[in-house]
C-alpha positions in Angstrom: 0.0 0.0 0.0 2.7 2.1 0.5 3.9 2.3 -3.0 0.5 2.8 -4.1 0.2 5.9 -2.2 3.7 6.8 -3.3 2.4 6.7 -6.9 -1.0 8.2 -6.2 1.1 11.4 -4.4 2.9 11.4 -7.5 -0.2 12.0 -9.7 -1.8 14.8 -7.1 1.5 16.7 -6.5 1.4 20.0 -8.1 2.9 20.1 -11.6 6.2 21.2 -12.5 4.8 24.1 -14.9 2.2 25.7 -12.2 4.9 25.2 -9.0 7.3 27.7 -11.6 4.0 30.2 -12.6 3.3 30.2 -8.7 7.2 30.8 -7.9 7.2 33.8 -10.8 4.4 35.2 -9.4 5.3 34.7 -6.2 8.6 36.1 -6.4 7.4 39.1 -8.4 5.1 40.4 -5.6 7.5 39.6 -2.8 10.5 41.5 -4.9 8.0 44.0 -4.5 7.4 43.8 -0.9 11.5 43.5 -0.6 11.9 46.8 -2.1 9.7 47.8 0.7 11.4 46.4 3.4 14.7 47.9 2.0 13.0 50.9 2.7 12.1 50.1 6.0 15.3 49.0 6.3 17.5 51.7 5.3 15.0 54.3 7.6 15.7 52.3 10.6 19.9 52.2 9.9 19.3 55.9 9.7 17.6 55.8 13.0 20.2 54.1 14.4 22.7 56.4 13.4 21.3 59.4 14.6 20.6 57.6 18.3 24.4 56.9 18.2 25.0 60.4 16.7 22.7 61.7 20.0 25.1 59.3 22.5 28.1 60.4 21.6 26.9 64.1 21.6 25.4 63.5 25.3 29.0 62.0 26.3 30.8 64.9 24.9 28.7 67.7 26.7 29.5 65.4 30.0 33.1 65.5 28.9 33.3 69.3 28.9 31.2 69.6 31.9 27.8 71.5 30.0 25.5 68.7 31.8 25.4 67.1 35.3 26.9 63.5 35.8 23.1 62.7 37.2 21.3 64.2 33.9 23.9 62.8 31.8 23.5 59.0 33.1 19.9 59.4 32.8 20.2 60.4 29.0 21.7 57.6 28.7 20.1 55.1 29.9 17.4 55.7 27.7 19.2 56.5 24.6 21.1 52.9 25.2 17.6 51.6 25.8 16.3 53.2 22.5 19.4 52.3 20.5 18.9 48.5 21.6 15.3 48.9 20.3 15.9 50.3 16.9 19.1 47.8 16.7 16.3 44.8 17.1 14.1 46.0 14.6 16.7 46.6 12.3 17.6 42.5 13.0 14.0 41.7 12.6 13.7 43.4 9.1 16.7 42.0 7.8 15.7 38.6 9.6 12.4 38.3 7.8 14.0 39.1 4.0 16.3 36.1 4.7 13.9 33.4 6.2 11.2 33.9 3.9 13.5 33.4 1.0 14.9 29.7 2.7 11.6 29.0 3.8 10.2 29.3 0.3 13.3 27.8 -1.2 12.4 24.7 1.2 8.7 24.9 0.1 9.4 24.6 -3.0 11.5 21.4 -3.0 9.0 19.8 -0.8 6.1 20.5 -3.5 8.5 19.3 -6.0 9.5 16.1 -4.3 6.6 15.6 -1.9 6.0 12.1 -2.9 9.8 11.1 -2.3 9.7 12.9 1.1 6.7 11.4 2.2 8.6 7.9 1.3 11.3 8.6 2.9 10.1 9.9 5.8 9.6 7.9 9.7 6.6 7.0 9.9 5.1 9.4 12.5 6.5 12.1 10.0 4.5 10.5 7.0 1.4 11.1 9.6 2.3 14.9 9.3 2.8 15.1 5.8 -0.4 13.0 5.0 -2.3 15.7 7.1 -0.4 18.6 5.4 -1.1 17.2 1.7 -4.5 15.9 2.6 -5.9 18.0 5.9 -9.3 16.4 5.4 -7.6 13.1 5.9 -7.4 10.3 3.6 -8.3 6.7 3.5 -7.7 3.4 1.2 -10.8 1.3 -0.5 -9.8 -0.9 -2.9 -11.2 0.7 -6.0 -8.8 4.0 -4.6 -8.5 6.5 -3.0 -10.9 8.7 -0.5 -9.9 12.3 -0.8 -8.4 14.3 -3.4 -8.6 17.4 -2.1 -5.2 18.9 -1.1 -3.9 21.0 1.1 -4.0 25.3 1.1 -0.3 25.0 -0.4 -0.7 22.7 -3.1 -4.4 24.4 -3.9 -2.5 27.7 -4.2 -0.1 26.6 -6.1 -2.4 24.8 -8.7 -4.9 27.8 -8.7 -2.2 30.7 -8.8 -0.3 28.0 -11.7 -3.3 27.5 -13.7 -4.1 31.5 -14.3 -2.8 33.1 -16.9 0.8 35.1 -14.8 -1.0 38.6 -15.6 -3.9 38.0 -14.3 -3.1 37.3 -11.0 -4.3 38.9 -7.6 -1.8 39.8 -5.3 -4.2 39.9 -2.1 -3.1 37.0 0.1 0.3 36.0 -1.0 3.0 38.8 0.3 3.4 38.9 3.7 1.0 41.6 5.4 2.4 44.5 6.9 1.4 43.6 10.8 4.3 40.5 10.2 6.8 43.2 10.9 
C-alpha cells in the first residue's frame, strides 16, 4: 500500500509548470514587498545612526562639563535603551527578508519532491505530511483513493499556476504588513 500511495502522491502533486508560474508570481510580488522592506530597512539604519549620533553628543557635553553626571547618566540610559530597540528592529527586518527566501526555497523542494519525502520519511513524520497534503484526511478502498482534495499549499499553487501570470491577484500572498 505504500507504494501505491507513493504513486498516487505522485499524480496529485502539483505540476512542474504551475509550481514555476506560482514561484514567478510569487517572487514578483515579494521583490515588490522586498523593495519595501529595503525601505524600511534603510530608515531604521538611519535611526540608528542618529541615536548613536545623539550618545556620543550626550558624552561629549559630560566631557566638557555642559551637563550634570546625574542628567547625563539618565540620557543615557534611555538612549542605550532606544538604541537597543531600533538595533532589534533593524535585525528583525533583515531577519524576515532572509527566512522567507529559505523558507520558500524549502517549500518549493517539498512540493516538487513531496512524494519522495513522504517515502522517505519515519513514519510518524508521513502522519504529518499526510495531514499537510491531505488535511481532510485520507483513506484506502480498494477501488482508490478517499480524498483528493489537497492542502491550502498545493491548492495555491495549482490555482495561482493554472491562471494566466498577468492576471493574478496579489491579495493573500505577500506577507501583510502587521508580520513586521
Amino acid at each position: 500500500m505504500q507504494d501505491e500511495f507513493y504513486e498516487y502522491l505522485k499524480r496529485v502533486k502539483s505540476k512542474e509548470e504551475f509550481i514555476e508560474v506560482f514561484e514567478a508570481v510569487f517572487n514578483a510580488r515579494y521583490g515588490q514587498r522586498e523593495q519595501a522592506l529595503q525601505g524600511e530597512y534603510l530608515q531604521k539604519l538611519d535611526g540608528t545612526k542618529e541615536l548613536h549620533q545623539e550618545q556620543t553628543w550626550l558624552v561629549q557635553k559630560g566631557r566638557k562639563g555642559i551637563i550634570s553626571d546625574d542628567l547625563l547618566k539618565t540620557q543615557l540610559e534611555g538612549i542605550g535603551k532606544k538604541i537597543t530597540l531600533a538595533e532589534m528592529s533593524l535585525n528583525n527586518t533583515y531577519q524576515e527578508k532572509m527566512s522567507v527566501e529559505n523558507l520558500l526555497s524549502e517549500a518549493y523542494a517539498f512540493c516538487r519532491t513531496v512524494e519522495i519525502a513522504w517515502y522517505n520519511a519515519l513514519p510518524e513524520v508521513k502522519v504529518i505530511y499526510q495531514k499537510l497534503i491531505f488535511p481532510s484526511g485520507i483513506t484506502y478502498h480498494f477501488d482508490g483513493w478517499s480524498n483528493q482534495d489537497t492542502g491550502l499549499p498545493f491548492k495555491l499553487i495549482n490555482d495561482i499556476g493554472s491562471k494566466d501570470p498577468t492576471d493574478v491577484d496579489s491579495v493573500g500572498i505577500e506577507p501583510t504588513a502587521s508580520s513586521m
